[in-house]
C-alpha atoms as an extended CHARMM CRD file, in Angstrom:
* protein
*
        58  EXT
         1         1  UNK       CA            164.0240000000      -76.0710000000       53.2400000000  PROA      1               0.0000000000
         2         2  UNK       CA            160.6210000000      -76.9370000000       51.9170000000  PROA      2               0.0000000000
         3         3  UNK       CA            159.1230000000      -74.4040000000       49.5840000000  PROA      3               0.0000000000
         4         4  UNK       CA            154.8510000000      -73.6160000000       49.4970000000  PROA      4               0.0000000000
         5         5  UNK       CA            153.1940000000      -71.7590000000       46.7990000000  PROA      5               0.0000000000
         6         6  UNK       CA            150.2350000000      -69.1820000000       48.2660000000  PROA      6               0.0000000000
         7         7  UNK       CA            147.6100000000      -67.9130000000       45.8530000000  PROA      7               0.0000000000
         8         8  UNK       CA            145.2340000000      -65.4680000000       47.0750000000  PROA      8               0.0000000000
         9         9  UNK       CA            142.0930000000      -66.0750000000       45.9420000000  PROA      9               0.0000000000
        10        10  UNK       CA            139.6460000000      -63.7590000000       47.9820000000  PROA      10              0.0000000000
        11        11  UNK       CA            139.7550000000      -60.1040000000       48.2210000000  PROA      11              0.0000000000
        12        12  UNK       CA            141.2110000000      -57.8590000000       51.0340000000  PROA      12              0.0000000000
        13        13  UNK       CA            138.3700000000      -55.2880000000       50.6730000000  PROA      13              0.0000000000
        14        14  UNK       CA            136.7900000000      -54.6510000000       53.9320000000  PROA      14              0.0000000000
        15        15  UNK       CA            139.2850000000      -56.6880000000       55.6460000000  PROA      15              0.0000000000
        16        16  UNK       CA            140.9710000000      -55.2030000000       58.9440000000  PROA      16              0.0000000000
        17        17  UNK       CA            144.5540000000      -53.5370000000       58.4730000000  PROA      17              0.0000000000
        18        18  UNK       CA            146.4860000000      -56.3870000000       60.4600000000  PROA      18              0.0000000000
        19        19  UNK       CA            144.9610000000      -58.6950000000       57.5460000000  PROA      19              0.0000000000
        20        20  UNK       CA            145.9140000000      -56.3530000000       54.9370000000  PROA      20              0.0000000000
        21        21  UNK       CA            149.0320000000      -56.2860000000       56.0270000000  PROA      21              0.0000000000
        22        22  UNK       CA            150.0400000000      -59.6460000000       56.2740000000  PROA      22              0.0000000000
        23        23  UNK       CA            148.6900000000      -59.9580000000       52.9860000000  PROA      23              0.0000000000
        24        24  UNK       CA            151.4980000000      -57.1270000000       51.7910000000  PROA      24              0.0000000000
        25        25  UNK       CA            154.1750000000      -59.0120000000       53.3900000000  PROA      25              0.0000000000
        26        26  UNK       CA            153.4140000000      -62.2970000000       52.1520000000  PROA      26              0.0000000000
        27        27  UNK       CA            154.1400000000      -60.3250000000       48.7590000000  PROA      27              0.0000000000
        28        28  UNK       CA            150.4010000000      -61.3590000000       47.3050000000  PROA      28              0.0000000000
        29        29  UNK       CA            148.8990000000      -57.6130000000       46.5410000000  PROA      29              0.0000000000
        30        30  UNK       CA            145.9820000000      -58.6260000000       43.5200000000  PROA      30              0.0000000000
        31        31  UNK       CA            143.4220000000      -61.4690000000       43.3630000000  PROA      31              0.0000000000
        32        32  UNK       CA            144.8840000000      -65.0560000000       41.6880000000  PROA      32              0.0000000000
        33        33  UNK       CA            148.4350000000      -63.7560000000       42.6660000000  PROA      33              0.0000000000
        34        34  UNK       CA            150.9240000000      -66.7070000000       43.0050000000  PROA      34              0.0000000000
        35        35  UNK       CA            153.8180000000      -66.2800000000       45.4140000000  PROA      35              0.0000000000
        36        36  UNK       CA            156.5290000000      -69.1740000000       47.0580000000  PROA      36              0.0000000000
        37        37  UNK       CA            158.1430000000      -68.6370000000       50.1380000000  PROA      37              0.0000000000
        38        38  UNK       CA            159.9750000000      -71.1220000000       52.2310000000  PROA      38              0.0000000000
        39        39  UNK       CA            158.0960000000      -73.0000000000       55.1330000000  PROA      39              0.0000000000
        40        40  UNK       CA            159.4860000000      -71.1130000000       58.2420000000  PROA      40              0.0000000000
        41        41  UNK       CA            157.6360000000      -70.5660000000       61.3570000000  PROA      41              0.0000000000
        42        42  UNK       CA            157.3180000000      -66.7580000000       60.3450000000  PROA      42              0.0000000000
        43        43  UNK       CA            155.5790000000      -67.4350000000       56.8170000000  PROA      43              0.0000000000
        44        44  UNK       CA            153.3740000000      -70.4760000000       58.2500000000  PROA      44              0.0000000000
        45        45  UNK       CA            151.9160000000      -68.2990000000       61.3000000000  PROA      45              0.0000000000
        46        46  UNK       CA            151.0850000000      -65.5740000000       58.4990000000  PROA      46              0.0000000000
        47        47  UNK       CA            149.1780000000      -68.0690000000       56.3390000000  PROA      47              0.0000000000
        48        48  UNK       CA            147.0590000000      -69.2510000000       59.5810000000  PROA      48              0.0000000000
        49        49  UNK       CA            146.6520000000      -65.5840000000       59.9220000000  PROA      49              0.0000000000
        50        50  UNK       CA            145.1330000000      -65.0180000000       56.4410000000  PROA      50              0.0000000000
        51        51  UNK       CA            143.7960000000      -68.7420000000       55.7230000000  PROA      51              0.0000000000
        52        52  UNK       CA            140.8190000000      -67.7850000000       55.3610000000  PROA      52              0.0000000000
        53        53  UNK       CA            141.5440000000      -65.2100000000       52.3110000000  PROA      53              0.0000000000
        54        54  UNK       CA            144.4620000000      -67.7670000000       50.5870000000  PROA      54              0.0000000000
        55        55  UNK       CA            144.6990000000      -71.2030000000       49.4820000000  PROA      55              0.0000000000
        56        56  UNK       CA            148.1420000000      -73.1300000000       49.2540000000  PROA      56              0.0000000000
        57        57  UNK       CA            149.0670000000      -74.5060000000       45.9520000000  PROA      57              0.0000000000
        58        58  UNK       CA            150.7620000000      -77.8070000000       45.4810000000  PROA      58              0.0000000000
């Protein structure tokens, strides 16, 4: 299974809580925090979710 790194890069201060949230179960909980997950449909639909607030790292 492919693997992606996610590194959050802007901060979940005045976000709403379904954002923060996703955020906490992607694992990324600071700014510049690097995390890998496998591709599955579950972790790609939270990244569309959050794209805005992450970037994906090759």
């Amino acid at each position: 299974m492919d693997k992606i790194k996610i590194k959050q890069v802007r901060s979940r201060i005045g976000r709403p809580k379904d954002q923060k949230l996703t955020l906490d179960a992607l694992g990324l909980r600071k700014m510049n925090a690097v995390v890998e997950h496998n591709a599955t449909p579950q972790i790609l639909g939270m990244v569309a979710k959050v794209k805005h607030l992450i970037t994906v790292v090759e």
